[in-house]
C-alpha positions, 0 to 999 in steps of 0.5 A: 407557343406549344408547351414541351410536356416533360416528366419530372424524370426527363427534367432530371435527366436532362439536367443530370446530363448537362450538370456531367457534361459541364463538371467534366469539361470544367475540371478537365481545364476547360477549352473551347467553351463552344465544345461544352455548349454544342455538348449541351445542345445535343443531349437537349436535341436527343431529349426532344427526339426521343419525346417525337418533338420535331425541334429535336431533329432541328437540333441535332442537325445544328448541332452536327454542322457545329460539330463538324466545323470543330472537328474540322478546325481542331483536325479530329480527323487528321487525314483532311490536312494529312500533308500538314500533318506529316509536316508537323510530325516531322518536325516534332520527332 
């Protein structure tokens, strides 16, 4: 198995990121857990690309497709479901 040969630094970054990412995601009430996680696995993935680790690309390539099933289903982008949309904004307001 290769060993990842990060410097002192970039383990503190790494840990300083996902220490920001999973503080703010528990006093923002939480959610979805799976947000927080695929949070965490792109900034691992960022730190791997920027060492020219090829498991970094693998990452962020997982982490992409997770993300874009979340924001399908939470309709980030609402013009995908936009009939369900207007239907919803009607009868709201």
């Amino acid at each position: 198995m290769k060993r990842w040969n990060l410097t002192r630094f970039e383990k503190g970054l790494w840990f300083v990121s996902t220490a920001a990412i999973l503080v703010s995601f528990a006093l923002s009430g939480g959610g979805n857990p799976l947000t927080a996680a695929v949070s965490v696995l792109g900034v691992t993935g960022l730190l791997f690309i920027a060492k020219g680790y090829v498991l970094g690309q693998i990452l962020i390539a997982v982490f992409a497709a997770i993300y874009g099933g979340i924001s399908f289903f939470q309709q980030y982008y609402g013009f995908v479901q936009w009939r369900r949309m207007q239907r919803r904004q009607q009868t709201s307001g």
